[in-house]
N, C-alpha and C positions, 0 to 999 in steps of 0.2 A: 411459051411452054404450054402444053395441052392438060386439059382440067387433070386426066389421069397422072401425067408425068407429076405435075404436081400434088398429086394427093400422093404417089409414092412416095415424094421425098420427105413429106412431112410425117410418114409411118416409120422411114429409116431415121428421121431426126429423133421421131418419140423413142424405138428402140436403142438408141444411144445416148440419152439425156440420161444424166447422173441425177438415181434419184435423192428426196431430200432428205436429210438428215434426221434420226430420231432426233421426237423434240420433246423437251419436259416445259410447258407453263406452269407458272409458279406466282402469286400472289403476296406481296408483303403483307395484304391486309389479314388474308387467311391462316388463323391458325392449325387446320387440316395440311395447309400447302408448306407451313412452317416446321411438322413434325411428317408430312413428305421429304422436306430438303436433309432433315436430320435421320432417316430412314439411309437417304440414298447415301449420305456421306457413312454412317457406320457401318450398313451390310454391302452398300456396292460400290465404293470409292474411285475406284479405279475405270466403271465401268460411267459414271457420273462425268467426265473428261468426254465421252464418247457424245454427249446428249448437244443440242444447239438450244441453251435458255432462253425462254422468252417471258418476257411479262404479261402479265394482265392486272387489270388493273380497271378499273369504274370512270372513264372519263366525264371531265367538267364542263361545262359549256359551252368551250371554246375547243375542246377534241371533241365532242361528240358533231359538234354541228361541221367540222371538217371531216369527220368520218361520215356524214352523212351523205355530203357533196361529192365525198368518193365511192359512195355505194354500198358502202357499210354498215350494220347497227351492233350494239351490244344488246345481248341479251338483260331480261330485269322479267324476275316473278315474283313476287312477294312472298311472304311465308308466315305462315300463321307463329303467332305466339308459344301455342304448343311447342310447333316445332324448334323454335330459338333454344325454347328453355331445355330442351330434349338436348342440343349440339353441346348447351352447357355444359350439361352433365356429360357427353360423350367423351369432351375435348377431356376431364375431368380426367374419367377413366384413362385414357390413350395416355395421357399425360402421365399417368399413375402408374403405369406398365412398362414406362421405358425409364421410370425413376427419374421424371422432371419437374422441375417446379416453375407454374406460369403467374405470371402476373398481368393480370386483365389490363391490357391497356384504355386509356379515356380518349376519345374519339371528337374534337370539339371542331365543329365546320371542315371535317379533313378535304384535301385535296389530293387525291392519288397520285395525280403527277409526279409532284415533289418528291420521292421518294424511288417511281418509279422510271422517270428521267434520267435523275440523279445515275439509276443504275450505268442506264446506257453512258451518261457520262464518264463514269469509274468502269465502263467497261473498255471505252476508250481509251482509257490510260493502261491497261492490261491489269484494272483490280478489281474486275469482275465478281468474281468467284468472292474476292475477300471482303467486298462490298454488300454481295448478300448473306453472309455469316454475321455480318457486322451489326446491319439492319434487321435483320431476325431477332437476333440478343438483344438489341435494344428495346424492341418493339416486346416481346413476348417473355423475353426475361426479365430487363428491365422496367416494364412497363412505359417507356416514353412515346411521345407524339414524335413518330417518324414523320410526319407531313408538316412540322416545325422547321421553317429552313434553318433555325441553328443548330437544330440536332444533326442536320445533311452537313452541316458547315461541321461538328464535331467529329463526327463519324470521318469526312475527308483528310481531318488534319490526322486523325488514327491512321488513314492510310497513306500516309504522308503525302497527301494533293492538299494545292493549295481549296479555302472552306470555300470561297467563291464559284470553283467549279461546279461541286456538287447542289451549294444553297442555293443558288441561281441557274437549274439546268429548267427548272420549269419555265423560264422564263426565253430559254434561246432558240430561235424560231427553228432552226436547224434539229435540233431535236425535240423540239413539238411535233415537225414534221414527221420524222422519226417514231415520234409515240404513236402515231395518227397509222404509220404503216405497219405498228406492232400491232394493232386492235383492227389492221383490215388482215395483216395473219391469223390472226385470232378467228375472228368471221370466217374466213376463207377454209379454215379444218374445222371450224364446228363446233369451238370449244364454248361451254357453258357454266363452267364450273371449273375450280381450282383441287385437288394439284388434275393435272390434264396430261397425257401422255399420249403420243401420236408416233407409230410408223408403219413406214409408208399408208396403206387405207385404213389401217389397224388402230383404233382410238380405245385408250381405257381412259377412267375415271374415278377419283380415288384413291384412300392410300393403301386399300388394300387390294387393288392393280397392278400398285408396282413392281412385285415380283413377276406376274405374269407380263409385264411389261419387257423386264428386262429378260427372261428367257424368250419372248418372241423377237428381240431382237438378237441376242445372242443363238438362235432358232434350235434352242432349246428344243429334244425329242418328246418334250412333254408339256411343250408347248398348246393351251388348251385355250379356246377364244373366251373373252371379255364379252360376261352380258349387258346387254344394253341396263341402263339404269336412266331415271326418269331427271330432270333437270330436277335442280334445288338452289333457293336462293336464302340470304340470310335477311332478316328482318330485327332490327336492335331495337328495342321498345326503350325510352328516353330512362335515363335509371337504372336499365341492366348494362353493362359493359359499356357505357360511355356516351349511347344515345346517337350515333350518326345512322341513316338510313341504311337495310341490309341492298345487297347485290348477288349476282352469281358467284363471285368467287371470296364470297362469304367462307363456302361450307364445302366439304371433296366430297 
């Protein structure tokens, strides 16, 4: 086939490739990303079904250094003090305004995995959705260490899977692998920060995005572009909210 014939068919393939689905990333660790999920279940329920979740999440030594192999990194900027104490009080407010009550969770050597394996695992079983309702409340209502595999072992026996699935998802290579190509999705549209909404080229940031999120995909006539906003990461000084190092998807 001649360079031309081929360069046409790969134009008639882009013009017919399905594109890909609005995506919401979402963070167990974030509480920004936590009172996004609870946004989208009261004012957009229905349109929430429509979204492809994906996680993000702060990989440990062992997914960063195979995301690294794969051409990958995760973003990381620190954040000054000022700013931690400043999301305190913000979380505070937001929290205040939608009549919730948080309890700071304690954060001791976490491992994101745990937690955010588990998902794929319970997504697996088709309890997706009821697995991150599950993990949120635990995490930010009830204050527990999501990154505890017997809290994953508890939360599964709630969702009637046996606890071994979920306590032990960080550990099955198959969905290591699997995390490892959630965090090259991640890389691959840009995301730096929790809650993250993407479609098609269209990226907002933020939880208050997500209206303009969801009429640009519903293409909304008044539909009006997301400005760019500057990366932000979170930084836990040892003593405030539990002391584990902050990350990007700290903060929306």
């Amino acid at each position: 086939m001649s360079e031309a014939g081929s360069g046409d068919k790969e134009v008639r393939a882009a013009r017919t490739r399905t594109p890909a689905p609005p995506r919401f990333y979402f963070s167990l660790r974030s509480p920004y990303s936590w009172l996004a999920y609870r946004d989208l279940g009261e004012r957009h329920a229905a349109f929430a079904d429509r979204l492809e979740w994906r996680p993000f999440f702060e990989p440990d030594e062992r997914s960063a250094k195979a995301l690294a192999e794969a051409g990958g990194s995760f973003p990381y900027v620190a954040m000054s003090r000022e700013k931690h104490l400043y999301i305190l009080q913000d979380i505070r407010r937001l929290t205040r305004e939608r009549g919730l009550e948080i309890t700071w969770p304690i954060d001791r050597d976490p491992c994101w995995e745990v937690p955010h394996l588990a998902y794929l695992a319970a997504l697996d079983e088709g309890r997706g959705a009821g697995f991150v309702d599950l993990a949120h409340r635990a995490r930010w209502e009830e204050g527990r260490d999501i990154c505890d595999r017997a809290v994953m072992g508890e939360l599964a026996e709630e969702l009637g899977l046996g606890p071994d699935r979920l306590a032990l998802a960080a550990d099955d290579p198959l969905l290591r692998a699997r995390g490892v190509e959630a965090l090259l999705a991640m890389d691959r549209d840009g995301v730096f920060g929790v809650p993250f909404f993407v479609n098609r080229r269209d990226k907002y940031w933020g939880i208050d995005r997500l209206d303009a999120f969801v009429a640009a995909v519903n293409d909304a006539p008044d539909r009006k572009p997301a400005p760019t906003a500057p990366p932000q990461t979170l930084v836990v000084p040892d003593g405030v909210m539990g002391g584990d190092g902050g990350h990007a998807g700290g903060c929306g």
